[in-house]
Each structure stands twice: as C-alpha cells, then as structure tokens.
Backbone as a chain_set.jsonl record, in Angstrom:
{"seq": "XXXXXXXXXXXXXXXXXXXXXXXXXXXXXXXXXXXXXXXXXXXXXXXXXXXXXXXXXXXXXXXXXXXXXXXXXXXXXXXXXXXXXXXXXXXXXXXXXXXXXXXXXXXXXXXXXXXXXXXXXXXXXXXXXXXXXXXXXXXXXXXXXXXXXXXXXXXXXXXXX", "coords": {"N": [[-28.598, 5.564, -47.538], [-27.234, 4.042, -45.215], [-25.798, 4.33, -41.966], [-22.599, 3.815, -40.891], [-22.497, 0.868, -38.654], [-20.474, 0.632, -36.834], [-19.438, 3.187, -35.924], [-21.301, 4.54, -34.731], [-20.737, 3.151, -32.133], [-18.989, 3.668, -28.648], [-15.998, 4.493, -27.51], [-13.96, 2.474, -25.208], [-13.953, 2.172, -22.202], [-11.494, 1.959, -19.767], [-11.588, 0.297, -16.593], [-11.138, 1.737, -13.163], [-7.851, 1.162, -11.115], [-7.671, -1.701, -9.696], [-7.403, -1.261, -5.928], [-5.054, -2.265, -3.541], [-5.871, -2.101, -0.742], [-8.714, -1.572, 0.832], [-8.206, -4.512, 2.487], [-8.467, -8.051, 1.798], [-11.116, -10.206, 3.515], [-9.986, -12.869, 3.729], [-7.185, -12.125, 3.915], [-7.242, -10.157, 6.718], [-7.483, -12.763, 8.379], [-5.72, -14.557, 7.908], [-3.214, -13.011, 9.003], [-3.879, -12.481, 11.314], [-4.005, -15.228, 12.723], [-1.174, -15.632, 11.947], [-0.274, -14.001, 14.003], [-1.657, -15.386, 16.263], [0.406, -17.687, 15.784], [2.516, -16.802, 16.335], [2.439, -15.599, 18.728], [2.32, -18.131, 20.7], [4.211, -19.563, 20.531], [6.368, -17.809, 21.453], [5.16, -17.657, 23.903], [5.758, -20.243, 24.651], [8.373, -20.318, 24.478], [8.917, -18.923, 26.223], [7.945, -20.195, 28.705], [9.935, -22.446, 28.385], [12.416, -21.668, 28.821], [12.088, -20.351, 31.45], [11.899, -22.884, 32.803], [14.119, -23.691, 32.476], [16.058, -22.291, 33.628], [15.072, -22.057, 36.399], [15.296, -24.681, 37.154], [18.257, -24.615, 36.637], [19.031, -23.413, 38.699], [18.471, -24.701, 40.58], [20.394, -26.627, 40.361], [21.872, -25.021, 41.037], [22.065, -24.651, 43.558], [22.453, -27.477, 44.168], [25.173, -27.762, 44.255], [26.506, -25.534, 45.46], [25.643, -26.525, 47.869], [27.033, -29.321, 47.929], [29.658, -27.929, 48.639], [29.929, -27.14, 50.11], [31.191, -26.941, 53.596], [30.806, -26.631, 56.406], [27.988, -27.265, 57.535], [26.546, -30.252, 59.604], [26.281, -33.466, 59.24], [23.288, -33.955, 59.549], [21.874, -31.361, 59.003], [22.693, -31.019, 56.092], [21.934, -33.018, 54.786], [18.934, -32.338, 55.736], [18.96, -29.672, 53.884], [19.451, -30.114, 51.25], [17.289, -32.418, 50.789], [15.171, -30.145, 51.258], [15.813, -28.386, 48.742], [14.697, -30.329, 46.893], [12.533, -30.448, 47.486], [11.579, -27.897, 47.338], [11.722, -27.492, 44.61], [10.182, -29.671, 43.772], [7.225, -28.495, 44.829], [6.823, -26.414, 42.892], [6.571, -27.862, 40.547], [4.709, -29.67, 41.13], [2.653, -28.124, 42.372], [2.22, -27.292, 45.672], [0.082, -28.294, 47.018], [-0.235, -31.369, 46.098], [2.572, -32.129, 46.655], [3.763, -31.0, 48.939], [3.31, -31.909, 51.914], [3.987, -34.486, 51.902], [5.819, -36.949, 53.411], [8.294, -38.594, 54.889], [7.995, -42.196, 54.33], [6.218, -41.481, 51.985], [7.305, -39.376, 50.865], [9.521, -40.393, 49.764], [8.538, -42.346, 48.344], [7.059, -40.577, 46.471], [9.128, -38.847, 45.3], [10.561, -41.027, 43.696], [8.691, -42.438, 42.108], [8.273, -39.499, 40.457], [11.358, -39.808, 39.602], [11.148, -41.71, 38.14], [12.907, -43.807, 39.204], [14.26, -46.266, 41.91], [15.714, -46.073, 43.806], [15.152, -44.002, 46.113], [13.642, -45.023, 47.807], [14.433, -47.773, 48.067], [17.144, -47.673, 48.357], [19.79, -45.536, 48.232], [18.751, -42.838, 49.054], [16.791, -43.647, 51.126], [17.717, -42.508, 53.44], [17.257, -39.576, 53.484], [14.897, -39.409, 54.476], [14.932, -40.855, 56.64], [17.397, -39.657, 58.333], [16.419, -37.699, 59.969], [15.583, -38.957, 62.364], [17.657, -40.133, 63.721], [20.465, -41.074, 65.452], [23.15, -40.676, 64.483], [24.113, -40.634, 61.148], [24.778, -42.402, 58.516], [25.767, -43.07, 55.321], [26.572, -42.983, 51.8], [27.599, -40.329, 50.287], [28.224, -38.637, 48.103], [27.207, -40.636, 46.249], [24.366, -40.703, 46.59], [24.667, -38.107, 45.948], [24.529, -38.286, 43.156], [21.989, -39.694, 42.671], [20.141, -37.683, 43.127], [21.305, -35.665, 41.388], [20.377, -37.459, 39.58], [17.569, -37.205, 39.638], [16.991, -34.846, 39.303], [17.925, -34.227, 36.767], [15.608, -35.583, 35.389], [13.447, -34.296, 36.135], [14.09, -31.705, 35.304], [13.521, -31.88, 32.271], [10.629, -32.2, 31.955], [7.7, -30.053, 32.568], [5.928, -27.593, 34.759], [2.949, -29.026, 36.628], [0.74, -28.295, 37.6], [-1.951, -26.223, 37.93]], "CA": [[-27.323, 5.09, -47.141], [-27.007, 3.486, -43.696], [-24.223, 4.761, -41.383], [-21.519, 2.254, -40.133], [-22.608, 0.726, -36.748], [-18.746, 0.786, -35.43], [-18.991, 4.273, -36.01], [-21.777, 4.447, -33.407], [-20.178, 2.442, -30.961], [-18.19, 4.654, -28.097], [-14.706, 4.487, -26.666], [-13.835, 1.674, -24.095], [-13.011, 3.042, -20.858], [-10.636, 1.067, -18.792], [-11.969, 0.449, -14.917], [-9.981, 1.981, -12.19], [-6.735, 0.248, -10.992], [-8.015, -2.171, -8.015], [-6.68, -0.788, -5.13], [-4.664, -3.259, -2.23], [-6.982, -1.335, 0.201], [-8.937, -2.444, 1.73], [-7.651, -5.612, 1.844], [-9.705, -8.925, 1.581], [-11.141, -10.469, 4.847], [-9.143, -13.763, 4.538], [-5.841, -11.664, 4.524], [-7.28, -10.395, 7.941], [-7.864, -14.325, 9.221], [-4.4, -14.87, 7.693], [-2.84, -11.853, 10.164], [-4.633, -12.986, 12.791], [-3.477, -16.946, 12.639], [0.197, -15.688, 11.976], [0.02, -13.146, 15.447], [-1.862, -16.115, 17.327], [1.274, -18.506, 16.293], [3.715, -16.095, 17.23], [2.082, -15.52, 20.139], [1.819, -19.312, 21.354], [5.844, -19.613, 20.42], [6.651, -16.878, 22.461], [4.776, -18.411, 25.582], [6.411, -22.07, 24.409], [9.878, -20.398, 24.168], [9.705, -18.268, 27.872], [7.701, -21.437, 29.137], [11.032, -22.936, 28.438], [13.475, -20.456, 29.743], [11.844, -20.443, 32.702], [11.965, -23.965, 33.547], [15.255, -24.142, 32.267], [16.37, -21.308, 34.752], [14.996, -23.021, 37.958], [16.663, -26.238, 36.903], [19.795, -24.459, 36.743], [19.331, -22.623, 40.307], [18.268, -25.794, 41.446], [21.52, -27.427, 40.314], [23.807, -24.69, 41.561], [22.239, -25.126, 45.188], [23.224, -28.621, 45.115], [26.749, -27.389, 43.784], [26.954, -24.89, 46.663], [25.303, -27.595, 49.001], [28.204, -30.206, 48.204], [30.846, -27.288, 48.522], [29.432, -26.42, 51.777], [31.812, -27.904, 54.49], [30.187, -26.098, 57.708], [26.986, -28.359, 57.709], [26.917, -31.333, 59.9], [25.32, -34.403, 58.098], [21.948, -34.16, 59.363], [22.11, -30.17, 58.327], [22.884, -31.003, 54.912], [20.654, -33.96, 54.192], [17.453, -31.512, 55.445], [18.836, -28.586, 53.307], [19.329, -31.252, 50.619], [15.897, -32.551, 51.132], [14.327, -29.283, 51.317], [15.909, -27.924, 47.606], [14.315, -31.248, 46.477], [11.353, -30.076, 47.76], [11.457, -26.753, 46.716], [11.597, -27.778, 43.268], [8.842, -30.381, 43.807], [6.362, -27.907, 44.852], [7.348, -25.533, 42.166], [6.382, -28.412, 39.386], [3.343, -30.307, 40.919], [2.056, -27.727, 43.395], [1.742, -26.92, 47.062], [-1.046, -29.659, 47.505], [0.553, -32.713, 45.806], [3.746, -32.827, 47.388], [4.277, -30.267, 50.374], [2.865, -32.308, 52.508], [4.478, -35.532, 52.202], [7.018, -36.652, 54.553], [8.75, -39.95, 55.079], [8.076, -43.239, 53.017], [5.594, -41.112, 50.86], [8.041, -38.348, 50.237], [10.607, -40.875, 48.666], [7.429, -42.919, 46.982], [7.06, -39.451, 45.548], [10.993, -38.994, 44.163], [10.782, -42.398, 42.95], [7.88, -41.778, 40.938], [8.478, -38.471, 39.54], [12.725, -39.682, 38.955], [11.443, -43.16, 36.878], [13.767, -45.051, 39.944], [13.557, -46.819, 43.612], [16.679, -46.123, 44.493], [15.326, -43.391, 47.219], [12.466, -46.277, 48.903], [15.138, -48.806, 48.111], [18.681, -47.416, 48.392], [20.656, -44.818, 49.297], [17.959, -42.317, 49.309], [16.622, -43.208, 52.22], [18.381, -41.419, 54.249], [16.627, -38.126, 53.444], [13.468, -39.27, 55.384], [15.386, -41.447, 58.236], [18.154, -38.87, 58.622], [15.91, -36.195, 61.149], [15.277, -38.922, 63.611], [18.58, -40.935, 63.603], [21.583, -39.925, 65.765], [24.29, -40.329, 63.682], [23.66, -41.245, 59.785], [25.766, -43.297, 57.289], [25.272, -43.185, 54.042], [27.489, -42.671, 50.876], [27.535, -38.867, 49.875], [28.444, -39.155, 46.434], [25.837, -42.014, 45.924], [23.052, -39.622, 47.154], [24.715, -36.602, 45.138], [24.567, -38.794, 41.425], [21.206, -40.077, 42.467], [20.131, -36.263, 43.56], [21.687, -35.076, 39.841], [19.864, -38.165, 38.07], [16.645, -37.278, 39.648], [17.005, -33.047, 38.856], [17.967, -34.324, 34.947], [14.695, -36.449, 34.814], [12.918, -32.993, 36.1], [14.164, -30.707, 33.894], [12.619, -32.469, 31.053], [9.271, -31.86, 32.42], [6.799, -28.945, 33.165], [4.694, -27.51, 35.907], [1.666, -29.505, 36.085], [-0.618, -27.956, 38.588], [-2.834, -25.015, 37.41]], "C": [[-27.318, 4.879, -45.625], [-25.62, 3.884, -43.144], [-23.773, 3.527, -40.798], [-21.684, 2.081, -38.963], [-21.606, 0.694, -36.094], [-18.503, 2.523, -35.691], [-19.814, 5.046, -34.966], [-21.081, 4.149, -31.921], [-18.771, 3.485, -30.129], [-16.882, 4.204, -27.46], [-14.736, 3.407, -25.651], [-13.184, 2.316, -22.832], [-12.358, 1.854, -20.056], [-11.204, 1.515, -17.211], [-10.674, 0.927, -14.519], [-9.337, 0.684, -11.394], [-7.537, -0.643, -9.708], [-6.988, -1.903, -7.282], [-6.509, -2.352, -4.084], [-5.581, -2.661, -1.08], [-8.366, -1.069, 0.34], [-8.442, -3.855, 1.642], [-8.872, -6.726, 2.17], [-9.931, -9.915, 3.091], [-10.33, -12.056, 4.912], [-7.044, -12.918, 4.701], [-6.046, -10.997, 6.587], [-6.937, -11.465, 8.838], [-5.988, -14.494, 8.735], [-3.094, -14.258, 8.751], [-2.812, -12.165, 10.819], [-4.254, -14.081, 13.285], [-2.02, -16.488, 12.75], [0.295, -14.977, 13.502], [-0.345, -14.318, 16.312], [-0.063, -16.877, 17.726], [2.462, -18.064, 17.109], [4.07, -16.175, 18.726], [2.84, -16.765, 21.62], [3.538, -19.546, 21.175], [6.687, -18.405, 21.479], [6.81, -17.139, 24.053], [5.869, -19.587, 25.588], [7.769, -21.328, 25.334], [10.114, -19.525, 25.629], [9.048, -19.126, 28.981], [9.068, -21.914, 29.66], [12.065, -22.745, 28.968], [13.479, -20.819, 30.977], [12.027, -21.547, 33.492], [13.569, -24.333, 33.841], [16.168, -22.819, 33.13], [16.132, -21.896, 36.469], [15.631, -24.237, 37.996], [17.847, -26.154, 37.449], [19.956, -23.788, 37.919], [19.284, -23.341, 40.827], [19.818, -26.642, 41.878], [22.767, -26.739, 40.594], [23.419, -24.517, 42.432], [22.566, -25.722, 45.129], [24.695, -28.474, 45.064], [27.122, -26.877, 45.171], [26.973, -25.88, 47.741], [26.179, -28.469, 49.573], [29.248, -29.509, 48.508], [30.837, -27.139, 49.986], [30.094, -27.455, 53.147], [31.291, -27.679, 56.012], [29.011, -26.752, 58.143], [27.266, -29.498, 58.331], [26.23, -32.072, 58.986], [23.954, -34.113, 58.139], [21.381, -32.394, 58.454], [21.541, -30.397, 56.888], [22.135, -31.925, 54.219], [19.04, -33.332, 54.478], [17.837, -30.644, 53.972], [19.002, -29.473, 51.937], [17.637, -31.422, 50.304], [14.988, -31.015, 50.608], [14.559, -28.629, 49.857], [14.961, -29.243, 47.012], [12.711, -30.727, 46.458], [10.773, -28.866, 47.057], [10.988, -27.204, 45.174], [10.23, -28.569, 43.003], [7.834, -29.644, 43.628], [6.205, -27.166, 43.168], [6.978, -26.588, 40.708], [4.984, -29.238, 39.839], [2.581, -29.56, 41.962], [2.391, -28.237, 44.536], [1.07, -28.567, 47.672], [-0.515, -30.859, 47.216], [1.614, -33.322, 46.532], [4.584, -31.938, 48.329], [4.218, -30.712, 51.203], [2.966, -33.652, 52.841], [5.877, -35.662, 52.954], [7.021, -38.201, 54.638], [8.937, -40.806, 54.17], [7.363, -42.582, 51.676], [6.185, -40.522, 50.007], [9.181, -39.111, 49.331], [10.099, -41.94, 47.772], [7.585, -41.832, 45.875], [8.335, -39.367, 44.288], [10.758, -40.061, 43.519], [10.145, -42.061, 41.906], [8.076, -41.188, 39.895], [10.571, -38.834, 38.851], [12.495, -40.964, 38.397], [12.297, -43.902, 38.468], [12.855, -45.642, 41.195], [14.615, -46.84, 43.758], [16.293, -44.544, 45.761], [14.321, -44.199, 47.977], [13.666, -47.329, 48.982], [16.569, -48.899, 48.615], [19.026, -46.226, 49.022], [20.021, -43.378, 49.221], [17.32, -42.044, 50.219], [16.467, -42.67, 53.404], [17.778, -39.713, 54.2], [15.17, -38.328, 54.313], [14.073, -40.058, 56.8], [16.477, -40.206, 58.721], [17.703, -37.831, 60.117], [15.785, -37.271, 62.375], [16.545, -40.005, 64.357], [20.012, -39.477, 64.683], [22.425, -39.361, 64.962], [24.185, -41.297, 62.434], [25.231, -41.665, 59.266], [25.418, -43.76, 55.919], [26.585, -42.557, 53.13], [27.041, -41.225, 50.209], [27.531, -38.547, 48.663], [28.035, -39.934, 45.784], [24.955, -40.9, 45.594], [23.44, -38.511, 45.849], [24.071, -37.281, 43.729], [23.084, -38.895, 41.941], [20.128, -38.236, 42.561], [20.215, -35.328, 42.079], [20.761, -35.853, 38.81], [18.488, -37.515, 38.344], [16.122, -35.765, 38.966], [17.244, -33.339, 36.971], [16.565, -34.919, 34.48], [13.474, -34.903, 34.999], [13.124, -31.983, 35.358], [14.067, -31.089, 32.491], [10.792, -32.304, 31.014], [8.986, -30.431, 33.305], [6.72, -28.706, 34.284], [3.728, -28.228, 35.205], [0.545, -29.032, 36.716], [-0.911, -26.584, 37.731], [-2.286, -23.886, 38.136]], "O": [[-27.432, 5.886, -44.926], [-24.554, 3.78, -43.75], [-24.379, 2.547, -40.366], [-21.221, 2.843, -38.115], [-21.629, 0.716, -34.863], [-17.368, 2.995, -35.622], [-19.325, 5.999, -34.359], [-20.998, 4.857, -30.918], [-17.816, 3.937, -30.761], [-17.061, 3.239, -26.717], [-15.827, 3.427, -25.081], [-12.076, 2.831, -22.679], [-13.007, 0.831, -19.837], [-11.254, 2.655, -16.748], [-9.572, 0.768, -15.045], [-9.891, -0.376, -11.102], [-7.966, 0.025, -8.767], [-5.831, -2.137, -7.633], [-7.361, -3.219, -3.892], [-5.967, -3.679, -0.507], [-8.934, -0.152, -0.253], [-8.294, -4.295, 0.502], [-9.958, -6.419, 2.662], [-8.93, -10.298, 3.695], [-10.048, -12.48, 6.033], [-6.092, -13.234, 5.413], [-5.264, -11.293, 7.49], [-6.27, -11.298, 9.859], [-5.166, -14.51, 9.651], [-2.191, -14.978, 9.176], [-1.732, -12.353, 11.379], [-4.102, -14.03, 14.506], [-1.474, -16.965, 13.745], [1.092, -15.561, 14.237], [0.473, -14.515, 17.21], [0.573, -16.874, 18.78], [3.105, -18.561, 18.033], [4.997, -16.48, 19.476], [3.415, -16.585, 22.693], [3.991, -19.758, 22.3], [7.694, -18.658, 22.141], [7.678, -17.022, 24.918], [6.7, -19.743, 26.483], [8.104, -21.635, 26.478], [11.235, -19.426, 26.129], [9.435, -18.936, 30.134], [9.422, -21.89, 30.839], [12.671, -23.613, 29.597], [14.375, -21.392, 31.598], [12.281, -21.43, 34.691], [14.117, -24.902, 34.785], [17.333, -22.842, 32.733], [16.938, -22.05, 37.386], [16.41, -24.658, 38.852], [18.446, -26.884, 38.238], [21.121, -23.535, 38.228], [19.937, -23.256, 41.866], [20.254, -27.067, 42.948], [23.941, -27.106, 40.563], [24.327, -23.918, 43.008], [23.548, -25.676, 45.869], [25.389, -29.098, 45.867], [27.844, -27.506, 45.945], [27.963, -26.125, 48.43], [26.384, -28.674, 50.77], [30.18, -30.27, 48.767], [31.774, -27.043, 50.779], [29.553, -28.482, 53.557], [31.403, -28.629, 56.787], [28.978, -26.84, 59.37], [28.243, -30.072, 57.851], [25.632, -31.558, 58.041], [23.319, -33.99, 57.092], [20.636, -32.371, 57.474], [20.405, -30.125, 56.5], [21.696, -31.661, 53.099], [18.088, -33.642, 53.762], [17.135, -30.864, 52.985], [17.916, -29.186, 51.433], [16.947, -30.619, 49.677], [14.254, -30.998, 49.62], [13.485, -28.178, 49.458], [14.12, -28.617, 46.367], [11.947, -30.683, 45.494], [9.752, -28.837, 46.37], [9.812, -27.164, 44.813], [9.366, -28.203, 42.207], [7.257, -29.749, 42.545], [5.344, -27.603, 42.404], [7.148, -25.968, 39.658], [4.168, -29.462, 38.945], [1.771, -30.262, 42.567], [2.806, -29.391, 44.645], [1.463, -29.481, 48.396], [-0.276, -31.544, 48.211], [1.715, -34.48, 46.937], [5.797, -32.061, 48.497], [5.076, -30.256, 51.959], [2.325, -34.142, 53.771], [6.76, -34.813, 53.077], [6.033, -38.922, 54.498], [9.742, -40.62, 53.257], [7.696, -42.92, 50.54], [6.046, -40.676, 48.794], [9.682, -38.57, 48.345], [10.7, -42.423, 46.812], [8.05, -42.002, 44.749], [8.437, -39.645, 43.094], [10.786, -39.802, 42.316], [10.642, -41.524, 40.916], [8.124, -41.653, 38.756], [11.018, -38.227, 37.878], [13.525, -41.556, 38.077], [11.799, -45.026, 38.537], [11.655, -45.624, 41.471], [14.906, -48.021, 43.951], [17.309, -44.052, 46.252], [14.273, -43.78, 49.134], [13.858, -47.764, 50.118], [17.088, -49.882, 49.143], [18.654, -45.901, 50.15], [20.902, -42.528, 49.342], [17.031, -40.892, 50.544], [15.509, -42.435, 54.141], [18.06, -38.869, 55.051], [14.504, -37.373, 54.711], [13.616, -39.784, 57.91], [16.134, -39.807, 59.834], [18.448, -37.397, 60.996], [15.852, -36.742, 63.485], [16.321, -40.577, 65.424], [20.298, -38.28, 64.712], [22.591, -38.175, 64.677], [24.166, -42.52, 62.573], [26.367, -41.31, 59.58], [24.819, -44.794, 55.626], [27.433, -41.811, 53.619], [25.98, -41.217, 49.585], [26.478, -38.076, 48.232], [28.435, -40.052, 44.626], [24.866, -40.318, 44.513], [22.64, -38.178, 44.974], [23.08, -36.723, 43.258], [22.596, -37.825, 41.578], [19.397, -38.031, 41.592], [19.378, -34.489, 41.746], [20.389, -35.432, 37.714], [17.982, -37.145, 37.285], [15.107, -35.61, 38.287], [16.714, -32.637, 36.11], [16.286, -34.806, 33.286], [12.775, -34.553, 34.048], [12.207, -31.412, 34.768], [14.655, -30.432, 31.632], [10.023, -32.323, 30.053], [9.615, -29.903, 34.222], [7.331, -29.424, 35.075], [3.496, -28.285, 33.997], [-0.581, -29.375, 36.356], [-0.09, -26.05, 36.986], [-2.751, -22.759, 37.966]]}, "num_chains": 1, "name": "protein.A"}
C-alpha cells in the first residue's frame, strides 16, 4: 500500500510582513528632488522680497525727496540723481554703472528704462544740472519719468555676480 503523497507534503509558511524600512533608494532620490525644489523656491521667493523691498525704499526716497521743500534745485536733482544711482549700482554692479557720469549716465537710464526721454528730454537735467547756474526744467515731468523708469526696474534682477 503506498502512502498519500499530500500527506508527505509540509505546512506552507507565510514569509514575513515586508517591512517600509528601509525604504527603497528611489524614495531617497524622490526626498532629495522634493528638498532641492523647496529649496530653489525659497531662494526664488526671498530673491523676490528682496528686490521688491529695495524698490519700495527706493520709491519712498523719491516720495520723501518730492516732499522735501528745504533743497534748492540743484540739491535735489543730485540727491535725485544719486537714489537713481544707488539703485543702479545695486542691480548691475559697482563696475557697470558707478562710474558713468554725464551723456553716458543718461545713455545708461535710457537703456536700462526702454526710453530717451533722459538723452532726449526732460532728463537731462540730471547730468547738466551740477554745472549750470540756475536750472529749468519741469519737476513733475522728471518725477513721472523718475517713477516710469523705477517701475521698469522693479521688474528686473541683479545682474552682476
């Protein structure tokens, strides 16, 4: 009499549960990619801040600037001038545009504000102003063109390293 071969045959054991632990190396790479983007959004978003903070200091000197009745003209067209400047440096470097002065310095504005209304118009006046006795120019011209050129800048970066 032959014995029953399923009567041989032993118990099935069930494997142990797979554990989440260790976990698998693309969930690492996955980790790793989500912390970079974070990261790079982080920079973007105090990138942004930041620019958008000097903008707005920029634009409440000229506020104060126009409020400012104690300035004679030529006064107020350097200190004028010189926030212009400030800001300049402060987006294309030191080297690019510290160092211009006169027709270059309102080539420059032109440039960087898209216009030619400071080579052409009532701009001028910020590079003739220092050697002129007594200037004439429209104040409230200058201010809008002054506001258009600070709106075309605060759309744009630093670019120097």
């Amino acid at each position: 009499m032959n014995p029953n071969p399923l009567d041989q045959l032993k118990d099935i054991h069930l494997p142990t549960e797979v554990s989440w632990w260790p976990i698998a190396p693309g969930w690492w790479l996955l980790a790793l990619l989500v912390l970079l983007v974070l990261f790079t959004l982080w920079k973007l978003w105090r990138k942004s801040r930041q620019a958008s903070q000097r903008y707005q200091q920029i634009v409440t000197a000229v506020d104060e600037l126009e409020a400012d009745s104690q300035l004679d003209e030529k006064e107020w067209l350097a200190a004028l001038s010189a926030l212009l400047r400030r800001l300049a440096i402060n987006l294309d470097g030191r080297q690019q545009s510290a160092g211009l002065v006169g027709k270059e310095w309102l080539a420059y504005l032109d440039k960087q504000g898209n216009t030619q209304a400071f080579t052409q118009g009532v701009g001028q006046v910020l590079a003739s102003s220092p050697y002129q006795a007594s200037v004439d120019y429209n104040r409230k011209e200058l201010l809008t063109l002054v506001r258009r050129w600070l709106k075309v800048q605060s759309r744009r970066g630093p670019t120097h390293a």
